[in-house]
N, C-alpha and C positions, 0 to 999 in steps of 0.2 A: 651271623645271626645278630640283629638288632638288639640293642637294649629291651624294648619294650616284649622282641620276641622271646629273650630269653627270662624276663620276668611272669610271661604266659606259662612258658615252656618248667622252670623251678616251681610257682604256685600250682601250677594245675599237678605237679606229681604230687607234690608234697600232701594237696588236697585227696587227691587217689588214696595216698596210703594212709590216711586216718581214714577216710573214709570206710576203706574195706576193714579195715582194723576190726574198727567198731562193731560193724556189722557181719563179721566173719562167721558167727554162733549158727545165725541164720542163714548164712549163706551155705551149711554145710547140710543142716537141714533139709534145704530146699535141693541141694544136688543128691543126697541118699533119698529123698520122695520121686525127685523126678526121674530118676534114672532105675528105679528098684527090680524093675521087670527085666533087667537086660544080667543081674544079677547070677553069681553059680555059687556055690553050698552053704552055707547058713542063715545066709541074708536071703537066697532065694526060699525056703522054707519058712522065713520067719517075715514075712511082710509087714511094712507098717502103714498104718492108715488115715494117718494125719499130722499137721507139723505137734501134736503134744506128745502123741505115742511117738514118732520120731524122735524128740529131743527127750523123750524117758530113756529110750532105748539106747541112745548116743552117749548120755549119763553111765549106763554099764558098760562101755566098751572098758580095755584096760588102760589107756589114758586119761578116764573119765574128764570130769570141766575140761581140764586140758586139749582133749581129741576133739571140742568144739572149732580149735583153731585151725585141725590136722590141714595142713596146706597152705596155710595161710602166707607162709615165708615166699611159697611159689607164688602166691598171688600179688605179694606187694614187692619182689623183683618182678612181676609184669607190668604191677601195676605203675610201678613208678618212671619208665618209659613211657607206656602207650600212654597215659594220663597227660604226660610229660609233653609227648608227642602229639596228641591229640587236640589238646589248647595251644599249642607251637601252632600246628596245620591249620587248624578254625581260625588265630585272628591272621594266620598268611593266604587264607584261601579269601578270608572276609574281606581283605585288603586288595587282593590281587580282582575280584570281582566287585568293583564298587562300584562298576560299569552297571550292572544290576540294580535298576531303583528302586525295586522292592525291597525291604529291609530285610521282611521275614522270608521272601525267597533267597537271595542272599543267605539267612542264614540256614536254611535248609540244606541248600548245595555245600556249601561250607561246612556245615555239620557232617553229613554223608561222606564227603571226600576226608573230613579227617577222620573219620570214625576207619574207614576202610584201609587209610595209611598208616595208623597206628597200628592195626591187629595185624598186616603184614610183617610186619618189623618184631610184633613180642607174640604172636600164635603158639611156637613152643613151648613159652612159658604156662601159654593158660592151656595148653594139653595137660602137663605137667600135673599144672594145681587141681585141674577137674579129675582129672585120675587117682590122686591123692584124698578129695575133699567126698568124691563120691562115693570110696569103696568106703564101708563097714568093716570096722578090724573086731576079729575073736581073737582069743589067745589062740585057741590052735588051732588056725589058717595059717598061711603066708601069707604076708602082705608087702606092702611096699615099707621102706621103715624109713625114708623121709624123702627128702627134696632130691638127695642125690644118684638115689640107689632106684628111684622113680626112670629121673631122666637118664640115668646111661641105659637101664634096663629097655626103656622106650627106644635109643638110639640100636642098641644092638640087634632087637630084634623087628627095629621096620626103619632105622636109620631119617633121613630125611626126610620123608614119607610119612613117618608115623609120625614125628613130631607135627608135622604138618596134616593130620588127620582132622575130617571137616571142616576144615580153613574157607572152601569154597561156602559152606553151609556159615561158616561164621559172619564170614562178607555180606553175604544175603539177609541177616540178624541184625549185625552190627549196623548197616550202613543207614536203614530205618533208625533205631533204634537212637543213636549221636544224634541224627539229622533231626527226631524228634525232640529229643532232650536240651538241644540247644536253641532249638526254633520257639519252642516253649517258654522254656528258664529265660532267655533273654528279653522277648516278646514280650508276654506277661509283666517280668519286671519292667520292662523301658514303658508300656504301658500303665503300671500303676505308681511308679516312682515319682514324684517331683519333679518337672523340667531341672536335667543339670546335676542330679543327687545321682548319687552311686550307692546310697541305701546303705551303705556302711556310717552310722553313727555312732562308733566303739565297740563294746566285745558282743554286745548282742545283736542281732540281726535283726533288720526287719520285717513288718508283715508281710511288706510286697514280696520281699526274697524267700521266705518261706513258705508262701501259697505257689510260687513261679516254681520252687524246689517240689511241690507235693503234687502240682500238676504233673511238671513234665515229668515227672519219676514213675508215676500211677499210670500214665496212658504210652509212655513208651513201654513199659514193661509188659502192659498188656496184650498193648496189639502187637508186639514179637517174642513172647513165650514162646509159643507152637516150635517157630525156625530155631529160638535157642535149644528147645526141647531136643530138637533133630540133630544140631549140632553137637552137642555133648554126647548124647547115643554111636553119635560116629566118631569123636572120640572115645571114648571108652571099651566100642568094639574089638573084642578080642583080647584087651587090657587083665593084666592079675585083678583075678577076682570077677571078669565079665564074660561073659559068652560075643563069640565071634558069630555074628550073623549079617552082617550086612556086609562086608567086603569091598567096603570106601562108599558104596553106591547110595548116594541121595534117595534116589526114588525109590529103590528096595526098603530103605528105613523108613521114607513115609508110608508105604504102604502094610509095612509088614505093622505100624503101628496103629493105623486107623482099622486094619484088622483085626489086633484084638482088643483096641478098646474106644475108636472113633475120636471123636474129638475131644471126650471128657480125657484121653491117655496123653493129648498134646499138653495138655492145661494142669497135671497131675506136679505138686509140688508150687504150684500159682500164687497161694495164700502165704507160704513164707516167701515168693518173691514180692509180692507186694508188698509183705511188713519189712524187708529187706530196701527194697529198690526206692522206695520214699526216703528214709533219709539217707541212704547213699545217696543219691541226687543231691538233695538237702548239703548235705555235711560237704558233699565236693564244692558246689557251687559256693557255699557260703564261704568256707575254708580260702577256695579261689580270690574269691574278691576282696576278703579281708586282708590277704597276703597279698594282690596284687597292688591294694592301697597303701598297704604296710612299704613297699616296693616304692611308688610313687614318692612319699614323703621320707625319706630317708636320702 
């Protein structure tokens, strides 16, 4: 690995895991909204119906503040490979196609292909964390009681397989979703930047990096909720604390969901990904570039 690939490959994790850090509260939010229907005993009785009564309701569990983070450790051991891995892939894929003289097609396929390379390599992880981040703990349930007792529980009873649960459905998410986020953020920036300027001029960031960050964040997130929405459903399938309904099957989850609730059930937890996915973008992006500038001049 090159110098510059592994200066990609350090910044972009590093940048993952503040990222999700920050914005974990929310993201926890948004995985007990989106996922609530699939739900068995008190969570399924006790429905919530928007990210405020969600985060009231997360406020009583018995970790209180705290249970904002529940999963969080799974998410930033994923996150700090595929992130890692993901800006590794994009500037080797962006390089390896520079036969392409389209910039922004270039960076699409290069976005796509890392997004898909990276969740190959850390999928268990983000089973792990979505299992963890999604159930609702009572005191008197059972639940998962952390990172560890999560994943061997996952291993024993669906071994490779379960760890690997909606992985195909993730790929389908993912590969949009990178391919938008970097087609964007980059795009945008290299178009409103100064010939030559890398928009890092000290600890604050600039405009262009921040509107590049609140684009690409808002319209990826958008147009592939629905597939994330499916994805996690079929993780979760069968998981402590969920009901077994779909049986690995893609198309049974789609449709058993547009059944009962069409298209508003794909989009159901959308508002805390939106108030999520803006400065995740944001904070990765910026974090990336500071640190790979940091990287440069050293």
């Amino acid at each position: 690995m090159g110098r510059t690939n592994w200066q990609d490959a350090v910044s972009g994790a590093a940048a993952g895991a503040v990222a999700k850090t920050a914005t974990a509260p929310l993201e926890r939010v948004k995985m007990v909204l989106q996922n609530q229907q699939l739900s068995v005993g008190r969570a399924a009785r006790a429905p919530l119906r928007n990210v405020a009564h969600a985060a009231a309701q997360l406020m009583q569990e018995p970790c209180g503040l705290r249970g904002f983070w529940r999963g969080n450790l799974a998410n930033v051991l994923r996150v700090v490979p595929t992130y890692g891995a993901r800006f590794w892939l994009f500037a080797l894929c962006d390089k390896t196609l520079a036969f392409v003289p389209q910039p922004d097609t270039r960076r699409f396929i290069s976005g796509g292909m890392a997004g898909v390379g990276a969740l190959i390599l850390t999928h268990p992880l983000d089973t792990v964390r979505t299992r963890l981040a999604a159930a609702r703990v009572f005191a008197d349930e059972v639940s998962y009681s952390g990172f560890a007792d999560c994943f061997s529980s996952t291993w024993r009873h669906g071994g490779v397989r379960g760890l690997y649960a909606g992985c195909f459905a993730s790929m389908l998410e993912i590969a949009p979703y990178s391919a938008i986020v970097f087609t964007a953020y980059e795009g945008i920036k290299q178009r409103l930047l100064p010939a030559g300027s890398t928009g890092n001029t000290g600890v604050l960031p600039s405009g262009p990096q921040i509107l590049a960050g609140v684009t690409s964040g808002l319209t990826a997130a958008s147009f592939c909720y629905p597939m994330d929405t499916i994805r996690r459903q079929l993780m979760l399938d069968g998981a402590l604390g969920f009901d077994a309904r779909y049986g690995g099957s893609l198309w049974k989850c789609c449709n058993s969901l547009w059944l009962q609730g069409g298209l508003l059930l794909f989009y159901r937890g959308w508002t805390a990904t939106v108030l999520k996915a803006v400065p995740t973008v944001t904070i990765t992006f910026l974090t990336k570039d500071f640190l790979s500038e940091s990287f440069k001049q050293s």
